[in-house]
N, C-alpha and C positions, 0 to 999 in steps of 0.2 A: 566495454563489455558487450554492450547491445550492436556494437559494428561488426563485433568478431564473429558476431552471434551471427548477423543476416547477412555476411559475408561466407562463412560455412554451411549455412542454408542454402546457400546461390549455387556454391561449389557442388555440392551434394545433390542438387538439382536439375544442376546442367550433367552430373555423372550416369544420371539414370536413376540414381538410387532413392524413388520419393518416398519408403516408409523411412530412410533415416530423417530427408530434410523434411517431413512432418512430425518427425519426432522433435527436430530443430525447432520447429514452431512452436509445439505446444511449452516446451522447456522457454524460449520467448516471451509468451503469451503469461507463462506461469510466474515468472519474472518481476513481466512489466505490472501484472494483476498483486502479487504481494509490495511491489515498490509502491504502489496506488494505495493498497490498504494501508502500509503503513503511515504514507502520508495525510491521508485520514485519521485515523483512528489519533495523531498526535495534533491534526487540527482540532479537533474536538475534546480534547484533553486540553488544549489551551482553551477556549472558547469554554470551558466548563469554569478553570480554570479562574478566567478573568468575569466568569458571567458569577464567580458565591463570592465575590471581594464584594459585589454590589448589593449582598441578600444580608442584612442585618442577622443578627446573632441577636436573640434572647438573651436577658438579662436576668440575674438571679431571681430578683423579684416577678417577672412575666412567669417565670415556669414552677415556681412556687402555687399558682393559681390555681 
């Protein structure tokens, strides 16, 4: 996907035509930036994840208090 992408950029380039292949980029750029969040946002969704297995849970009696 990302080759097709900066390959029709290039084309678009060399045509003359730079408001499309800056439209190429931004479409790119928009892309690679949500592929990043999401890879984020599911690290941290693990790492929360694996970080409350290690946080004890109250016990009837503690929250009775």
């Amino acid at each position: 996907m990302v080759g097709m992408t900066v390959r029709k950029f290039i084309e678009e380039l060399e045509s003359g035509n730079r408001r499309v292949a800056n439209n190429w980029t931004i479409v790119s750029f928009s892309l690679y930036g949500s592929i990043l969040a999401d890879f984020s946002s599911h690290n941290a969704a693990e790492h929360n994840r694996e970080t409350s297995a290690d946080i004890p849970t109250p016990t009837l009696g503690q929250t009775e208090r």
